[in-house]
Backbone of each chain as ProteinMPNN parsed JSONL, in Angstrom:
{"seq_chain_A": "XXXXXXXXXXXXXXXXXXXXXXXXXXXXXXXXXXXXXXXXXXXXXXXXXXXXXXXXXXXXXXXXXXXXXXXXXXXXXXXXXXXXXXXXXXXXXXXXXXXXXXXXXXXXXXXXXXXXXXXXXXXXXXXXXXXXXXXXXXXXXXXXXXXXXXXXXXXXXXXXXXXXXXX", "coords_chain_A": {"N_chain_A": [[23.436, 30.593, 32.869], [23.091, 28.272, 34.386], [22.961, 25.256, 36.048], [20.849, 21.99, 36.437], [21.366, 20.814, 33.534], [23.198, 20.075, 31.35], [23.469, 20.569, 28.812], [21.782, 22.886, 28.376], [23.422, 24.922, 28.716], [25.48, 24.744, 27.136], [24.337, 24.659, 24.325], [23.529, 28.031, 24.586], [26.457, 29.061, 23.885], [26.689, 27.246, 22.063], [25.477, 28.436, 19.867], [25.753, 30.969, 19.957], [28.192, 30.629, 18.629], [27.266, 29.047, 16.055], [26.127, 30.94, 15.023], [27.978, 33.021, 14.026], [30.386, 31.625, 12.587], [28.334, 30.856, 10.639], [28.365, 33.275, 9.773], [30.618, 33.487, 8.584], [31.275, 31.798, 6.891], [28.945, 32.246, 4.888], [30.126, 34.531, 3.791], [32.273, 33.366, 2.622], [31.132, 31.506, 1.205], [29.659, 33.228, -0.614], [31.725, 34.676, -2.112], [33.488, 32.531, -2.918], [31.71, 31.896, -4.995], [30.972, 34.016, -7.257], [33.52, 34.105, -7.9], [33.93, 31.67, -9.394], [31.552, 32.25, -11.261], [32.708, 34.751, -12.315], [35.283, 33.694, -13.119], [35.031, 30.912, -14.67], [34.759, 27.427, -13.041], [37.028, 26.261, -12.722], [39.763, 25.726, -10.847], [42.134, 25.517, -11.399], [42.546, 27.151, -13.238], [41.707, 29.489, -12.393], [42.578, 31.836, -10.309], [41.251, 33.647, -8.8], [39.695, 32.222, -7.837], [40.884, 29.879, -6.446], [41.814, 31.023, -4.611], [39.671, 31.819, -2.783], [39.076, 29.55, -2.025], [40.893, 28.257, -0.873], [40.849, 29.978, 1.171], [38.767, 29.575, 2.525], [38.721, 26.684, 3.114], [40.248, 27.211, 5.082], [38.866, 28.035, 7.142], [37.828, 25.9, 7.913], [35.775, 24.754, 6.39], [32.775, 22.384, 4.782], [34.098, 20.583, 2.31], [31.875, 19.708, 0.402], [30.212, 22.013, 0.757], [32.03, 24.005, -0.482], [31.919, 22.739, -3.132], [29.341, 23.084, -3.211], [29.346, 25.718, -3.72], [31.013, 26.349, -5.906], [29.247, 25.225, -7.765], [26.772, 26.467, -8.3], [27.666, 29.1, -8.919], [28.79, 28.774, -11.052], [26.348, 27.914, -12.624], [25.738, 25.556, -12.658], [23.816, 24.56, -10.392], [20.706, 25.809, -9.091], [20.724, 29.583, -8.272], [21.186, 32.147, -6.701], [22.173, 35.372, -7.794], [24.832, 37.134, -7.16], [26.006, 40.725, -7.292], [28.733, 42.856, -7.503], [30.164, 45.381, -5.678], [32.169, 48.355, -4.625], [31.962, 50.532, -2.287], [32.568, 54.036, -1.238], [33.075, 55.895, 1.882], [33.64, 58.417, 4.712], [34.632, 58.321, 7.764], [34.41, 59.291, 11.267], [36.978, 62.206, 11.811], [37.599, 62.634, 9.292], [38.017, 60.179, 7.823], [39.278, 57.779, 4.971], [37.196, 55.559, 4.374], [36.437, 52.385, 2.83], [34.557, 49.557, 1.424], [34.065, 46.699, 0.442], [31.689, 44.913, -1.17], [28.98, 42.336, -1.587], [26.266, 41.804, -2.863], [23.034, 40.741, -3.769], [21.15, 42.459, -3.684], [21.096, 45.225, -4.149], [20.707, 48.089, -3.718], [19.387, 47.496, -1.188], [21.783, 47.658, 0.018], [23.015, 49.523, 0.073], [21.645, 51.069, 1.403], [21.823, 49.916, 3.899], [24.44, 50.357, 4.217], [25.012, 53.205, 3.957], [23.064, 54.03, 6.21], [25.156, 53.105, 8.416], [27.298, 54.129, 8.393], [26.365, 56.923, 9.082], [25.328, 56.621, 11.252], [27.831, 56.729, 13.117], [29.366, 58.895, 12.791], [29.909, 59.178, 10.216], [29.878, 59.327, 6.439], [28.516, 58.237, 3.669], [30.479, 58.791, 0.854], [30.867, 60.29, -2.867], [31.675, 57.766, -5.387], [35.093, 57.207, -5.872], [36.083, 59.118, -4.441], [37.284, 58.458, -2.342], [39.196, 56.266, -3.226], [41.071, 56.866, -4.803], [42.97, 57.225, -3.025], [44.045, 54.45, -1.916], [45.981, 51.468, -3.082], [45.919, 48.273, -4.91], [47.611, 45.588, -3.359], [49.832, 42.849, -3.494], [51.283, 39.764, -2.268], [53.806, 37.753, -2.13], [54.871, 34.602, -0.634], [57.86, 33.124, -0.001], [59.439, 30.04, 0.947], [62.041, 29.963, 3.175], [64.217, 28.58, 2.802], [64.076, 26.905, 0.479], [65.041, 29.191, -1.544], [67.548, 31.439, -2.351], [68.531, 35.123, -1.187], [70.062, 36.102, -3.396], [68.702, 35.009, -5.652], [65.941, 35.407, -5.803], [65.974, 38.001, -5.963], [67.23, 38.03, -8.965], [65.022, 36.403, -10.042], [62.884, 38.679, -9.618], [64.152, 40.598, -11.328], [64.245, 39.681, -13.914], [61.76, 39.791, -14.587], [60.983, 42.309, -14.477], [62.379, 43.346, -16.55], [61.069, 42.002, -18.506], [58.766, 43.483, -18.543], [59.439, 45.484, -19.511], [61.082, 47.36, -18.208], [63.888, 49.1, -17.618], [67.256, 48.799, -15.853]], "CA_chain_A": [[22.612, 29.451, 32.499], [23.531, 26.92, 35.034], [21.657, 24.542, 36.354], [21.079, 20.812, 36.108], [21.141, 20.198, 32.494], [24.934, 20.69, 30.893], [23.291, 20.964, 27.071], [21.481, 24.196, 28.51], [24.802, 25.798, 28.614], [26.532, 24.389, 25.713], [23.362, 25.626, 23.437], [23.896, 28.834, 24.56], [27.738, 28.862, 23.596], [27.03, 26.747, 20.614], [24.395, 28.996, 19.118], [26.293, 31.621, 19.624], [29.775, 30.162, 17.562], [26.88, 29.106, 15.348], [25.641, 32.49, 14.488], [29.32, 33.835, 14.299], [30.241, 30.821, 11.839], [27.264, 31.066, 9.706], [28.46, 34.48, 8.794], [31.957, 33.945, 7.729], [30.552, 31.053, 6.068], [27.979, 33.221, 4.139], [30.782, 35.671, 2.937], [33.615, 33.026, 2.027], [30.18, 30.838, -0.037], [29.535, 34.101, -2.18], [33.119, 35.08, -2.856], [33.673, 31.15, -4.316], [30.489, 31.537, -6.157], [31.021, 35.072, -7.602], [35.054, 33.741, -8.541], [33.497, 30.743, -10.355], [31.038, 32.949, -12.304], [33.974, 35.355, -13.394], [36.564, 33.107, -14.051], [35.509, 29.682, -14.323], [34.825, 26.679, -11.829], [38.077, 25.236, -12.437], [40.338, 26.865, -9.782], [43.309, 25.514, -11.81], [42.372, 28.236, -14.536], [40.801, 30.729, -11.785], [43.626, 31.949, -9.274], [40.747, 34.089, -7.746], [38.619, 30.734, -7.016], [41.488, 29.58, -5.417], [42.135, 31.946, -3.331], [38.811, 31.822, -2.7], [38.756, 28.15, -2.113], [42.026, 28.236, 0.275], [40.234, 30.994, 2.629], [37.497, 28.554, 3.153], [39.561, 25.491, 3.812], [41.271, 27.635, 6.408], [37.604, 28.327, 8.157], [37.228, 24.642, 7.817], [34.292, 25.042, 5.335], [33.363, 21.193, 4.175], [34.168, 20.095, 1.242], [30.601, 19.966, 0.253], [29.642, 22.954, 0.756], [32.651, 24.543, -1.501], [31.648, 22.245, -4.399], [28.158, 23.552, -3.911], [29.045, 27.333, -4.051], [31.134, 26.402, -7.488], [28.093, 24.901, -9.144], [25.863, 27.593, -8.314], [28.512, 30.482, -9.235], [29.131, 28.475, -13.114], [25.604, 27.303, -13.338], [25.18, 23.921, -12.603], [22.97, 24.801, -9.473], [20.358, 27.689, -9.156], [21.25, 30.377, -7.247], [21.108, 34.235, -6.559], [23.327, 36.301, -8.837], [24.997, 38.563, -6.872], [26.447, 42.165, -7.67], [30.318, 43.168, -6.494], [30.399, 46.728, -5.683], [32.651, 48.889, -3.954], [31.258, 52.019, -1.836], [33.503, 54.669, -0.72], [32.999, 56.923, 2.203], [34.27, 58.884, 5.056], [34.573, 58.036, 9.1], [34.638, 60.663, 11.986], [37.705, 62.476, 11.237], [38.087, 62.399, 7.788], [39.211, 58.163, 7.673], [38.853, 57.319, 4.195], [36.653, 54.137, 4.072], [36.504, 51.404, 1.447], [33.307, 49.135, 1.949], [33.861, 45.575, -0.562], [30.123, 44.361, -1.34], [28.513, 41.149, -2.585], [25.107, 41.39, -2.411], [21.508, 40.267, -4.366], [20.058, 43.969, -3.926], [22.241, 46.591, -4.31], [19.551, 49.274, -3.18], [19.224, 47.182, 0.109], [22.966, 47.07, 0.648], [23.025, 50.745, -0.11], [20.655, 52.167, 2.234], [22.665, 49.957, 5.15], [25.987, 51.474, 4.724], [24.819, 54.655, 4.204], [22.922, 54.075, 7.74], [26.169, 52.666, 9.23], [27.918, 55.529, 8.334], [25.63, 57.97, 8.995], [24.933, 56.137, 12.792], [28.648, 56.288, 13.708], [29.569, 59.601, 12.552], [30.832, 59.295, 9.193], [29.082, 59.626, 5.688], [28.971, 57.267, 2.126], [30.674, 59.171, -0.607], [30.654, 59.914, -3.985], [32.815, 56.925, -6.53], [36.089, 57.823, -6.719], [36.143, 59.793, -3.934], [38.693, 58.238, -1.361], [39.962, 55.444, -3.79], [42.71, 57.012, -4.843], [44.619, 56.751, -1.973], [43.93, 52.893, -2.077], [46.594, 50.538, -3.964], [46.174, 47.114, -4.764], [48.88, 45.646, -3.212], [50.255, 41.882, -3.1], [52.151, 39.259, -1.04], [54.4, 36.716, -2.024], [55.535, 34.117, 0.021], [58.916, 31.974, -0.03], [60.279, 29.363, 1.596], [63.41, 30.409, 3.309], [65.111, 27.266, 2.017], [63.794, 27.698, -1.263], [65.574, 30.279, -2.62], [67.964, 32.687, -1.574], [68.223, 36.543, -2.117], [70.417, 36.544, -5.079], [67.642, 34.344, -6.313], [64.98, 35.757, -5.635], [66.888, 39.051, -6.593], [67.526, 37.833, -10.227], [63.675, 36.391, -10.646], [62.515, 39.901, -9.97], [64.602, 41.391, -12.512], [64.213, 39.475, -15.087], [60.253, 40.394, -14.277], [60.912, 43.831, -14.895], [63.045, 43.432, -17.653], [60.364, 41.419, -19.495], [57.57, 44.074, -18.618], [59.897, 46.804, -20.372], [61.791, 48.43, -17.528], [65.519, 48.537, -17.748], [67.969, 48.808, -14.96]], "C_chain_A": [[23.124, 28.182, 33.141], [23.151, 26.155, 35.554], [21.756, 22.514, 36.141], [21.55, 20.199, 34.534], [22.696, 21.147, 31.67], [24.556, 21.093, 29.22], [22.981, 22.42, 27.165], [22.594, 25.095, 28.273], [25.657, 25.778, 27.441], [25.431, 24.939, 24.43], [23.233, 27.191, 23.464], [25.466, 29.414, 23.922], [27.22, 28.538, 22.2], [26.568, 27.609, 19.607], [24.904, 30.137, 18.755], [27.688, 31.498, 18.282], [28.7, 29.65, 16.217], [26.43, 30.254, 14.251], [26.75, 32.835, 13.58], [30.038, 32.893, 12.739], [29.518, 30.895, 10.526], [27.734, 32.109, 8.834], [29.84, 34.654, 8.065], [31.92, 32.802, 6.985], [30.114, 31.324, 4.448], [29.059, 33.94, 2.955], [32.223, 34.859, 2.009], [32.352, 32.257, 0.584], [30.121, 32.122, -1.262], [30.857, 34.819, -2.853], [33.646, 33.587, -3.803], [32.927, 31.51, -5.75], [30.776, 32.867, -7.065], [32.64, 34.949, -8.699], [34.629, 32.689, -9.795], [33.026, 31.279, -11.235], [31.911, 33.619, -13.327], [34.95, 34.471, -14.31], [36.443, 31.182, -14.243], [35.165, 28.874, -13.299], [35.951, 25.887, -11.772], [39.173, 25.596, -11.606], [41.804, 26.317, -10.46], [43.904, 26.822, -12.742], [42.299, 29.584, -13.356], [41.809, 31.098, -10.788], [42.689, 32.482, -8.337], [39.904, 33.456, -7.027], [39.142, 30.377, -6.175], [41.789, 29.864, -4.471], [40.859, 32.07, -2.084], [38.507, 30.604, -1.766], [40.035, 28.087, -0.9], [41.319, 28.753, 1.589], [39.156, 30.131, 3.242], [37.728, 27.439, 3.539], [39.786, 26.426, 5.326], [40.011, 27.995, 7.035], [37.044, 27.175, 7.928], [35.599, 24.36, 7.331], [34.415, 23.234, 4.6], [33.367, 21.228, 2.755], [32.979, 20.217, -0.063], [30.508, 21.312, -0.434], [30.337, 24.091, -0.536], [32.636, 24.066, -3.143], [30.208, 22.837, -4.917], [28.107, 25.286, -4.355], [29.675, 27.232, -5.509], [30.144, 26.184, -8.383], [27.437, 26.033, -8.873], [27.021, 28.81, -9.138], [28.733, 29.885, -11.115], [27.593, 28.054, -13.211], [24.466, 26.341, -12.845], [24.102, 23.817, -11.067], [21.756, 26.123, -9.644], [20.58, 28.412, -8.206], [21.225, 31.634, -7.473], [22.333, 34.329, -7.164], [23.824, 37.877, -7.849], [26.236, 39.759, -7.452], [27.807, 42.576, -7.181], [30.333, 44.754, -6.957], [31.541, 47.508, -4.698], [32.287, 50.514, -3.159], [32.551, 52.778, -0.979], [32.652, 56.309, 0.606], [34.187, 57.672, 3.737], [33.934, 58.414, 6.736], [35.052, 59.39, 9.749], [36.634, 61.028, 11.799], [38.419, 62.845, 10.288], [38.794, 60.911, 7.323], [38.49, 58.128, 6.481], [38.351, 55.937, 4.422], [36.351, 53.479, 2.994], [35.733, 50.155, 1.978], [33.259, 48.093, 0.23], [32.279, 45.326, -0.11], [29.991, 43.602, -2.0], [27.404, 40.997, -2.162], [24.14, 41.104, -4.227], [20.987, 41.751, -4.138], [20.992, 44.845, -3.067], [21.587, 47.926, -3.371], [19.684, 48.975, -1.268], [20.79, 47.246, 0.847], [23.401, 48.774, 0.999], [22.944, 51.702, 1.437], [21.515, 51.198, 3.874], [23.438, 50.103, 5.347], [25.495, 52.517, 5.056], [24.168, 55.015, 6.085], [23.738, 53.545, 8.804], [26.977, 53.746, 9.397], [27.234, 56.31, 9.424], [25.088, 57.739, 11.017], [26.286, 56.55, 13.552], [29.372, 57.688, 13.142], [30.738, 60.11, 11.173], [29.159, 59.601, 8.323], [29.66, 58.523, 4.214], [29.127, 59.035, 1.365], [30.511, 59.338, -1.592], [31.499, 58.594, -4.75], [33.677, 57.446, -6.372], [36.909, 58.716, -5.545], [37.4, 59.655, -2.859], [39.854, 56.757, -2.221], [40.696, 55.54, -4.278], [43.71, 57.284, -3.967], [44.848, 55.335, -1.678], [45.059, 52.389, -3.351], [46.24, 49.208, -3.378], [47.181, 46.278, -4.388], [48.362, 43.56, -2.83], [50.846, 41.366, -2.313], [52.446, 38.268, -1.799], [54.954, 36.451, -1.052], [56.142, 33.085, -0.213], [59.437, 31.669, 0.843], [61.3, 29.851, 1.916], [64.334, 29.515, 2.779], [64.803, 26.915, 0.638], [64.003, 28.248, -2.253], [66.184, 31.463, -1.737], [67.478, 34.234, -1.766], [69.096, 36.585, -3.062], [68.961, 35.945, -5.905], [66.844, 34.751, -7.024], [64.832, 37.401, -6.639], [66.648, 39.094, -8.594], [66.242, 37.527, -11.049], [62.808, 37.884, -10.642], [63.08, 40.927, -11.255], [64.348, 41.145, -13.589], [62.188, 39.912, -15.393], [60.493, 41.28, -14.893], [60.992, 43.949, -16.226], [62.027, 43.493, -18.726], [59.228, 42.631, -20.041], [58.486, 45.458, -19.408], [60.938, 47.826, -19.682], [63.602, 48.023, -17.171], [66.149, 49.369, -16.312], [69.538, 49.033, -15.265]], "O_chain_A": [[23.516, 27.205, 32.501], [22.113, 26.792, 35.736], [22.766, 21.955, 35.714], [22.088, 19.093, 34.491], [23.006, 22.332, 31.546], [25.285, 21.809, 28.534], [23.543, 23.231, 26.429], [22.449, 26.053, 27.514], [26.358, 26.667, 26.957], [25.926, 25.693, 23.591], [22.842, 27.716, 22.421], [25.319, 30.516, 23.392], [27.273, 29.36, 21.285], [27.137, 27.616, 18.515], [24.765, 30.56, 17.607], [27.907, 32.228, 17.315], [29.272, 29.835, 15.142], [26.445, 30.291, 13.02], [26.497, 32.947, 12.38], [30.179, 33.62, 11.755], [30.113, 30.986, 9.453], [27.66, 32.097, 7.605], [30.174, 35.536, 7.273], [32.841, 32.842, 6.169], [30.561, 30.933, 3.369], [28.937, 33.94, 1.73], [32.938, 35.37, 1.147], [32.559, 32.389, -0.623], [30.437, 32.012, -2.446], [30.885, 35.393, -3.942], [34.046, 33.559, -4.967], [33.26, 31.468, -6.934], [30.79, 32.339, -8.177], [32.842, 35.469, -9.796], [34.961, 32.891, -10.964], [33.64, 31.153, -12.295], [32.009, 33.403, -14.535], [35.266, 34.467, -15.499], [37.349, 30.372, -14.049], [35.199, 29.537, -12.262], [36.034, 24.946, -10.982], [39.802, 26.094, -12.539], [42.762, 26.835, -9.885], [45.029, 27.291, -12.917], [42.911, 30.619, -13.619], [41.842, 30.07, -10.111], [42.841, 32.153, -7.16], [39.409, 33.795, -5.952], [38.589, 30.308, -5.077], [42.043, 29.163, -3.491], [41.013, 32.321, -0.888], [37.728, 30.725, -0.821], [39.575, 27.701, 0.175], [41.226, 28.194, 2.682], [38.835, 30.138, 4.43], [36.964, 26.993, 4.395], [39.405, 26.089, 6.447], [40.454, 28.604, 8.009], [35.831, 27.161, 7.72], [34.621, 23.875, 7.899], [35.433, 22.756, 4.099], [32.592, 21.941, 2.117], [33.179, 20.692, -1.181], [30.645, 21.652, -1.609], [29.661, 24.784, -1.295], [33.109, 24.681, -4.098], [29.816, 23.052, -6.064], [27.266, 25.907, -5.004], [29.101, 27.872, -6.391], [30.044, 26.706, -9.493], [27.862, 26.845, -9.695], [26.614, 29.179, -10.24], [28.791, 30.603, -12.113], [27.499, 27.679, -14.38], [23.244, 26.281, -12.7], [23.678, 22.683, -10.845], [21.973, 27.18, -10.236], [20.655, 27.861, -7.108], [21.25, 32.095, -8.614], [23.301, 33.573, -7.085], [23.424, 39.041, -7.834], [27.276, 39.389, -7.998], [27.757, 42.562, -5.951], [30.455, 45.236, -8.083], [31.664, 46.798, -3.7], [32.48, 51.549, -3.797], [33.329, 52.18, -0.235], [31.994, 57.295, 0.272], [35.392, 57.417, 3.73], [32.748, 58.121, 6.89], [35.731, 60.279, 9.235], [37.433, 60.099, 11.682], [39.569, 63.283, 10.305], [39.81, 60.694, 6.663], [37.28, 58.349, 6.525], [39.22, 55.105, 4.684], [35.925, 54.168, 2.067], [36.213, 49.645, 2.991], [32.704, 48.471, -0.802], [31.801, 45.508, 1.009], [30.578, 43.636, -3.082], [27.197, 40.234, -1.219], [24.547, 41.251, -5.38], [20.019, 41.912, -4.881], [21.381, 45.02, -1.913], [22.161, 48.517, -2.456], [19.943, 49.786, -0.379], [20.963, 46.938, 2.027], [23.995, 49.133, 2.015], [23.629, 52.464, 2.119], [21.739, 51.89, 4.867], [23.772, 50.114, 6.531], [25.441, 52.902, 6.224], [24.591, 55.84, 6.895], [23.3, 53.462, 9.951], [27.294, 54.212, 10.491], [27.62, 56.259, 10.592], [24.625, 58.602, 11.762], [26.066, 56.778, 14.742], [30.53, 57.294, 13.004], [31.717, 60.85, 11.081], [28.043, 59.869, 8.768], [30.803, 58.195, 3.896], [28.36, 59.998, 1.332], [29.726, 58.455, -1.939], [32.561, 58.745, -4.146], [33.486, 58.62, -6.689], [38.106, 58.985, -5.648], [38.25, 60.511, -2.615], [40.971, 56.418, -1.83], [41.388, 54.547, -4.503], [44.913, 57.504, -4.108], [45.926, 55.047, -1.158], [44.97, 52.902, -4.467], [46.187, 48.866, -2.197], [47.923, 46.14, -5.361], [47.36, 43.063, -2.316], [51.206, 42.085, -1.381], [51.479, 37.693, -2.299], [55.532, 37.297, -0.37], [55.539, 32.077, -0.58], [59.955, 32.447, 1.644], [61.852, 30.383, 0.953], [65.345, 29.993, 2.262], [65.689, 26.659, -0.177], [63.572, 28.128, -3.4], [65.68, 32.152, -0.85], [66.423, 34.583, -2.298], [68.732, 37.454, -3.855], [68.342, 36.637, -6.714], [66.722, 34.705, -8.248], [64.055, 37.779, -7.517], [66.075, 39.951, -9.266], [66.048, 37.954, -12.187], [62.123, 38.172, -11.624], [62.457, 41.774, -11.895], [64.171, 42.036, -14.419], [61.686, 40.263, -16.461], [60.232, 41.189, -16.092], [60.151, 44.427, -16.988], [61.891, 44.38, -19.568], [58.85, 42.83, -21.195], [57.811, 46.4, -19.822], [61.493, 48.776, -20.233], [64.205, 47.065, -16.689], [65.605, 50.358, -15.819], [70.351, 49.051, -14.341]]}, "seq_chain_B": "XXXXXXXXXXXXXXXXXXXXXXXXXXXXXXXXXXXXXXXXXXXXXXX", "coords_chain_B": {"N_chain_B": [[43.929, 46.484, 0.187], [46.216, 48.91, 0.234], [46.84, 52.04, 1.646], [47.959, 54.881, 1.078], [48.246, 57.069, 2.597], [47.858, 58.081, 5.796], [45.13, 58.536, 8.44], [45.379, 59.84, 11.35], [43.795, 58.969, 14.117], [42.717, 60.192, 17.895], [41.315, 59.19, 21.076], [38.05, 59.908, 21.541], [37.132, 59.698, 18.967], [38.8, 57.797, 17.971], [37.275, 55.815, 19.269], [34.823, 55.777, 17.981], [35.569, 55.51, 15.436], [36.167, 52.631, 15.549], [34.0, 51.841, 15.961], [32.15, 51.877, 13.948], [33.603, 50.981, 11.823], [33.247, 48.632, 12.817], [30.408, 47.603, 12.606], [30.117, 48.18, 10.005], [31.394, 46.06, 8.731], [29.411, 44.209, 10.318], [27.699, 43.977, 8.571], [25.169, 41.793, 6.246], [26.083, 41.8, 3.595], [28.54, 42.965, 2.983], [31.687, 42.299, 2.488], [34.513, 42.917, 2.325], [36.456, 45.193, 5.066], [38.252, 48.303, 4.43], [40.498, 50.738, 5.427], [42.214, 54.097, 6.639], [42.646, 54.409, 9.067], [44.685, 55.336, 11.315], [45.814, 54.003, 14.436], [46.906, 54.243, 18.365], [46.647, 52.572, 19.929], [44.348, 49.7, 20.22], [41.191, 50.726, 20.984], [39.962, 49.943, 23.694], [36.887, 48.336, 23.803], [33.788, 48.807, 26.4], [31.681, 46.582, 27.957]], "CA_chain_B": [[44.482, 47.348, -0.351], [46.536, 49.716, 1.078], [46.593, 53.088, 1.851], [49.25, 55.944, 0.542], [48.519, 58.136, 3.709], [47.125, 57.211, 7.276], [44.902, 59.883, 9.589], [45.682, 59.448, 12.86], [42.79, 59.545, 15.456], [42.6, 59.774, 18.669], [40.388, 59.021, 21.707], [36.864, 59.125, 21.309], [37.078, 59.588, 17.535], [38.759, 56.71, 17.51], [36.477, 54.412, 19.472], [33.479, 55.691, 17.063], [35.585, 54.421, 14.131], [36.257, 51.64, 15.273], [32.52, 51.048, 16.209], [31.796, 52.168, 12.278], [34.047, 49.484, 11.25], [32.473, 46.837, 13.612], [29.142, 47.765, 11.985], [30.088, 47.976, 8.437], [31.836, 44.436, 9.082], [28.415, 43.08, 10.266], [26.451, 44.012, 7.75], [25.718, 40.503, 5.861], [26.432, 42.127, 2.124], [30.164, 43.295, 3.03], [32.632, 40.975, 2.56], [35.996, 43.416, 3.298], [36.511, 46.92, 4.777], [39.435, 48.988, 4.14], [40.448, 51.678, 5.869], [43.299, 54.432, 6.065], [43.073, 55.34, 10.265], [46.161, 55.342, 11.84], [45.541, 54.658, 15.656], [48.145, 54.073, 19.061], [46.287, 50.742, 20.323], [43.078, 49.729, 19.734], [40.333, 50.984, 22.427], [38.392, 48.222, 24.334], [35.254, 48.647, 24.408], [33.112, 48.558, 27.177], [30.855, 45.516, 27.375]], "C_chain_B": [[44.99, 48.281, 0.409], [46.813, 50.88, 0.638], [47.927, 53.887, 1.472], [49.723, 57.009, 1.868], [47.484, 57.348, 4.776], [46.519, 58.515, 8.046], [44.88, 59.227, 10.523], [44.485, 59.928, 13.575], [43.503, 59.005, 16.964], [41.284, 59.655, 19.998], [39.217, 59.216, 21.306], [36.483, 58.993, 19.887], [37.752, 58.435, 16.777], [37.924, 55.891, 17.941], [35.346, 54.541, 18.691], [34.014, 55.345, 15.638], [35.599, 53.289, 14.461], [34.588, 50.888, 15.625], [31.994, 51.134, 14.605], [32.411, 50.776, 11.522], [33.559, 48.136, 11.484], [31.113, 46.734, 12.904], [29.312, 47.611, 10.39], [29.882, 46.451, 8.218], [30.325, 43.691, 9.409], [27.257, 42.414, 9.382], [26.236, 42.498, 7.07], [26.248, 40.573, 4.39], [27.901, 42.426, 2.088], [30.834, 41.973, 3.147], [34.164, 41.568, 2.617], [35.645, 44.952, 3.85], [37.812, 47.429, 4.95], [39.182, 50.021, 4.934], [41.693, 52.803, 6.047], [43.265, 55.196, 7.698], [43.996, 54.636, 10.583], [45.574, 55.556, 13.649], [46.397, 54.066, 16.534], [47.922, 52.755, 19.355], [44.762, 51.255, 20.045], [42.034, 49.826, 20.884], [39.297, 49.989, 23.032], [37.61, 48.771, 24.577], [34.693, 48.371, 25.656], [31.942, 47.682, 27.524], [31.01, 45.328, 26.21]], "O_chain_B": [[44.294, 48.618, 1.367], [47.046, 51.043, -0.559], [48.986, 53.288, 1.657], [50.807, 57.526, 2.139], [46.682, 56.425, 4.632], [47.265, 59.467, 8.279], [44.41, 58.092, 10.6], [44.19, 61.121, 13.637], [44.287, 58.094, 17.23], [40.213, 60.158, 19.657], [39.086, 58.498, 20.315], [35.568, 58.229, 19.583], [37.57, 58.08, 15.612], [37.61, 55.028, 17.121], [34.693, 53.504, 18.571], [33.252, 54.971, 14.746], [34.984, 52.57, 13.672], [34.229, 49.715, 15.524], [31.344, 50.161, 14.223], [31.849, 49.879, 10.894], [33.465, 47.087, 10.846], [30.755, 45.588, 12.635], [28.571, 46.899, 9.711], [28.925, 45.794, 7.809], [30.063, 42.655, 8.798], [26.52, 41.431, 9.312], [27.212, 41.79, 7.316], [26.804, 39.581, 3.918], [28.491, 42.092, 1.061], [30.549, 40.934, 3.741], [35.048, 40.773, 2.935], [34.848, 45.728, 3.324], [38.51, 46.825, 5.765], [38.039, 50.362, 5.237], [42.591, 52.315, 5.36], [43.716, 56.337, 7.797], [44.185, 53.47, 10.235], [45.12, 56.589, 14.142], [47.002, 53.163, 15.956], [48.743, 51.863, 19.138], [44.207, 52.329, 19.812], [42.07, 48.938, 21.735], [38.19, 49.52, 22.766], [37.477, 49.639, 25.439], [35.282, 47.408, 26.147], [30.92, 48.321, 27.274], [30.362, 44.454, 25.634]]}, "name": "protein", "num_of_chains": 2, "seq": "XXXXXXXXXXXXXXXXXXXXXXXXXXXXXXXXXXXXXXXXXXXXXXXXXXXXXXXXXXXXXXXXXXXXXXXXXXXXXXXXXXXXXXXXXXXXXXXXXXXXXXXXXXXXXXXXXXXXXXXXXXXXXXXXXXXXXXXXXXXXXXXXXXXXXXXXXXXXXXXXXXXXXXXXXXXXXXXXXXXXXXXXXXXXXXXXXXXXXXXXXXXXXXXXXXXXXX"}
């Protein structure tokens, strides 16, 4: 697209990073809104808002826009109610797959895994089916100057301790 | 979330997962995908 006119080119480009944008946009707006509903719009109370609310800073999401997915998700806006599902199936080989969902029509979200699968030589599952080889697993992170390893060491234990497990 | 065990693919069974994954990923209702293949590097696609 080259030619006299330098926007011609940059509309191509832009439209594209627009597209591309739009959609990680899309998926960080209904994970706020979906966190708010569960737990709250106060992300002091909601750890999963926040988390929520961090991931979208970091895709420079404005300000705005993250105040408007909280009102909608508690309320104070109207807005689509969507559904959090998890679908489990299988990829060529036998690859267990694990397929997070947040949609408005479950049916419709359905029928395009199952044809993603089913295009690429895998298949959707029954429930249950590959999710037990799945753990939830965390991440803390500390400052190296922060806290040493005895420290760190001694706050884990006393963790344990508390939850019942002796050492 | 992670995985307890890993299957290992290779060659063209891996580049059709990883095209499965690229597709799941686009859908606009997904918002993560998990997975439990185990592969050596990741195969560039062609265009």
């Amino acid at each position: 697209m080259s030619g006299h006119s330098k926007w011609a080119t940059i509309k191509h480009k832009k439209g594209a990073l627009d597209a591309k944008r739009g959609k990680i946009f899309t998926r960080l707006i209904k994970e706020i809104a979906v966190a708010a509903k569960s737990g709250g719009g106060d992300p002091d109370g909601n750890p999963r808002l926040r988390t929520a609310i961090l991931a979208a800073k970091a895709e420079n999401m404005p300000q705005e826009n993250i105040k408007r997915a909280i009102q909608r998700g508690t309320g104070e806006l109207e807005g689509v109610s969507y559904e959090e599902a998890t679908f489990e199936g299988y990829g060529p080989g036998g690859v267990a797959v694990l397929v997070d969902v947040l949609t408005d029509n479950r049916n419709r979200a359905v029928s395009e895994i199952r044809h993603a699968f089913g295009k690429h030589g895998g298949n959707l599952g029954e429930t249950g089916s590959v999710k037990f080889m799945f753990a939830k697993k965390g991440l803390i992170a500390v400052e190296k100057s922060a806290a040493g390893e005895d420290q760190l060491m001694d706050i884990v234990r006393v963790r344990l301790r508390r939850q019942g497990f002796r050492r | 979330m992670v995985a307890s065990t890993y299957t290992k693919l290779e060659g063209s069974a891996a580049g059709t997962m990883m095209r499965l994954l690229e597709a799941l990923e686009e859908l606009d209702d997904v918002q993560n995908v998990h997975s439990n293949v185990d592969m050596d590097a990741m195969p560039v696609e062609a265009g």
